[in-house]
C-alpha positions as a LaTeX table, in Angstrom:
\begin{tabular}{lrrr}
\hline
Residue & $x$ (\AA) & $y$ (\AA) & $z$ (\AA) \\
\hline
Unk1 & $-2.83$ & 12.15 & $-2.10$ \\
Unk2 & $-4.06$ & 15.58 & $-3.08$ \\
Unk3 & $-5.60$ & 15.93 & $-6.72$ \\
Unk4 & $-3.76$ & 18.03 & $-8.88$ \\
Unk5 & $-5.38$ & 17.30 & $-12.17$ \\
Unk6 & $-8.80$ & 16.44 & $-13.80$ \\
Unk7 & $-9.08$ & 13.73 & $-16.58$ \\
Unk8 & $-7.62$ & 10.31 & $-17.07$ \\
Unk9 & $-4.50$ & 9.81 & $-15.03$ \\
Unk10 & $-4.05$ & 6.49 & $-14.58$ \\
Unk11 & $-1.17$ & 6.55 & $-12.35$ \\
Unk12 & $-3.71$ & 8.73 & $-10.03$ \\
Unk13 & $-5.81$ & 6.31 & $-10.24$ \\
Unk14 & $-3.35$ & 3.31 & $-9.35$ \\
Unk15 & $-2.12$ & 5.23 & $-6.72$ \\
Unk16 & $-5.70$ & 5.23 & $-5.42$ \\
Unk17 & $-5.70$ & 1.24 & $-4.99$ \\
Unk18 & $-2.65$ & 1.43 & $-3.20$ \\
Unk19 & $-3.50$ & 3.11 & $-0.96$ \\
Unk20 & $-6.28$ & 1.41 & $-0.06$ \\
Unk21 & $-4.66$ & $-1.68$ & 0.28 \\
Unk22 & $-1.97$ & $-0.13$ & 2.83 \\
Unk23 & $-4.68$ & 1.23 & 4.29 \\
Unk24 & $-6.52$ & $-2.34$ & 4.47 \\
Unk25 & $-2.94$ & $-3.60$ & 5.87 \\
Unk26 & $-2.41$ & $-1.05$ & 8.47 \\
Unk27 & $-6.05$ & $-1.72$ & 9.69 \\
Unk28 & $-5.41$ & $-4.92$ & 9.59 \\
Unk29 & $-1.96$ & $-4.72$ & 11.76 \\
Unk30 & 0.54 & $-7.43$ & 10.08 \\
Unk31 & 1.24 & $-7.52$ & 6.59 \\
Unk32 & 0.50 & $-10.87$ & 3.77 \\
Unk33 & 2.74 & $-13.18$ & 5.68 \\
Unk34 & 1.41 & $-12.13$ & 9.34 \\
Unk35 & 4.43 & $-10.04$ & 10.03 \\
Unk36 & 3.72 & $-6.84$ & 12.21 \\
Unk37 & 2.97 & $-4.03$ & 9.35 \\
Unk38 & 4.65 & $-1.10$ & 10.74 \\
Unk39 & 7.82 & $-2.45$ & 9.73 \\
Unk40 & 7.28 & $-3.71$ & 7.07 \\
Unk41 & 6.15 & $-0.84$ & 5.46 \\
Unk42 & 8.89 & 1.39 & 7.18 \\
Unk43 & 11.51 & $-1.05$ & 5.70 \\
Unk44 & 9.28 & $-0.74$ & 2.09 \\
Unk45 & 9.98 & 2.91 & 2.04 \\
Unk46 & 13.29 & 2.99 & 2.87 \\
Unk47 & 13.70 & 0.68 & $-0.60$ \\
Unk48 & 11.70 & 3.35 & $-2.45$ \\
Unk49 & 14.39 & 6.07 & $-1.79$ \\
Unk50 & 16.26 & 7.46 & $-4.99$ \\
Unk51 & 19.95 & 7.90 & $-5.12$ \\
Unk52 & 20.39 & 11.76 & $-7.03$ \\
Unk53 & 21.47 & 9.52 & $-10.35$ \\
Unk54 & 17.97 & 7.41 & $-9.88$ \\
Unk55 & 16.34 & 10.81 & $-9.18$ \\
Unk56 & 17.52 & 11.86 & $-12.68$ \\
Unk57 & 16.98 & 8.86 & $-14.46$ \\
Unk58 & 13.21 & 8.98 & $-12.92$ \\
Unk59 & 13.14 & 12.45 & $-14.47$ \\
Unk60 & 14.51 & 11.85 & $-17.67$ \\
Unk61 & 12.07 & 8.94 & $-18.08$ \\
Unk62 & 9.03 & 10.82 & $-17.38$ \\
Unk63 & 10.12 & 13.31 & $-20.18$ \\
Unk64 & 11.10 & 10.87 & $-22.38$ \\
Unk65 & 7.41 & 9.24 & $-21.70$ \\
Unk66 & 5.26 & 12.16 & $-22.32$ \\
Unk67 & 7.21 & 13.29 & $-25.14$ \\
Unk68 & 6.35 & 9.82 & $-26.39$ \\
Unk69 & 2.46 & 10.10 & $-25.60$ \\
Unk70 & 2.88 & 7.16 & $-23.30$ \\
Unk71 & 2.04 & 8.82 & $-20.46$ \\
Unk72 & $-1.13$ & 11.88 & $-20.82$ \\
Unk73 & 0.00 & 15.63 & $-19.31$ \\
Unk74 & $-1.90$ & 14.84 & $-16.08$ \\
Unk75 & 0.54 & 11.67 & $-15.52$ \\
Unk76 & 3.35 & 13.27 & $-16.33$ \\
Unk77 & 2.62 & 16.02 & $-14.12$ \\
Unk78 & 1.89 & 13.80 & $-11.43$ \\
Unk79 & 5.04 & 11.91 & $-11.47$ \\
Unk80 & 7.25 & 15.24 & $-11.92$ \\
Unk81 & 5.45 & 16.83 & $-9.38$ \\
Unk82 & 5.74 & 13.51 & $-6.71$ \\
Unk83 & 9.66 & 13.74 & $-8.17$ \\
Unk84 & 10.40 & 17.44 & $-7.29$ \\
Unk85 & 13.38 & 19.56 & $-9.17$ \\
Unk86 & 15.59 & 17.46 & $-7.34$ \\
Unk87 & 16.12 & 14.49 & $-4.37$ \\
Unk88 & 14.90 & 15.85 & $-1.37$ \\
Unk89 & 17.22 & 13.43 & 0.86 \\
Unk90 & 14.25 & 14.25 & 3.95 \\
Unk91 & 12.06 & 12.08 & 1.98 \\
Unk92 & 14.22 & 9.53 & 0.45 \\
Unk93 & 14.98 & 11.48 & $-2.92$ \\
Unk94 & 11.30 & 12.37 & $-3.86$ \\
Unk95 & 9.19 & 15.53 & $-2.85$ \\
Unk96 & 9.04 & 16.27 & 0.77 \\
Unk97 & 5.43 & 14.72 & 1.55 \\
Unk98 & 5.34 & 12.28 & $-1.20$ \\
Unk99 & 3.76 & 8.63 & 0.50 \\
Unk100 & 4.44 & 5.31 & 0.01 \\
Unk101 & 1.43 & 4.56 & $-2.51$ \\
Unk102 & 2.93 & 7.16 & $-4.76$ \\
Unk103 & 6.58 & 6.08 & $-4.41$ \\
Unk104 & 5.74 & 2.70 & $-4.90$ \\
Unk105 & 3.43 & 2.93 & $-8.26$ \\
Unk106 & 5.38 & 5.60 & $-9.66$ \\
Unk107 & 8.77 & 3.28 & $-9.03$ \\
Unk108 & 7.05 & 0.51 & $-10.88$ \\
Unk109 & 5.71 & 2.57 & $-14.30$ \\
Unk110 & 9.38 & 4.19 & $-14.38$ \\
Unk111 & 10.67 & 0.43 & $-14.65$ \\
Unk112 & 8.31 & $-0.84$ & $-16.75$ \\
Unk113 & 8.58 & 2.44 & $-19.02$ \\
Unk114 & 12.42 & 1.19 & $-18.31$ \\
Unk115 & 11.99 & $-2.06$ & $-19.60$ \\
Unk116 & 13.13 & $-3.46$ & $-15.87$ \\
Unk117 & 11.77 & $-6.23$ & $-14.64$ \\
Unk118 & 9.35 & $-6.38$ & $-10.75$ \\
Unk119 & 9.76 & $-9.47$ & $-9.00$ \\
\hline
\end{tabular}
């Protein structure tokens, strides 16, 4: 992930642990219940792509959020920047070279700012 910003970011920062524990995965070859991780995390971001009406409601969100002050300028910069102007369908509706760390924390504070439950 390349920095952007300087300050607290919190989503940068969760982002950060992520990826280190794909990272610890991958190394590792198969995933928590000893199924081969390439697939796994293949078939994980293919769930994290955005439909165009997702894309917008990810969008909307963020701006709703940092008009709010519940996210800081560097978060919501983050997350519109990860988001692009609109769904890149190369990448599964987000910015073309947007990873899985980032698609799957940012996915999770848009439902919790949501009010959506994560199994």
């Amino acid at each position: 992930m390349q920095k952007f910003y300087t300050g607290t970011n919190r989503i940068a920062d969760a982002i950060g642990r992520q990826q280190e524990r794909i990272d610890a995965l991958v190394e590792s070859g198969v995933d928590l219940q000893g199924k081969p991780i390439a697939a796994t995390l293949e078939s994980l971001d293919a769930d994290m792509a955005l439909s165009a009406s997702e894309h917008a409601a990810f969008q909307n969100q963020q701006t709703r959020a940092a008009a709010a002050g519940r996210l800081n300028t560097d978060e919501a910069l983050l997350v519109c920047h990860a988001l692009g102007e609109w769904a890149d369908e190369t990448n599964g509706g987000w910015r073309a070279g947007v990873g899985l760390a980032e698609k799957v924390v940012i996915t999770q504070i848009i439902g919790e700012l949501l009010g959506v439950a994560h199994a």
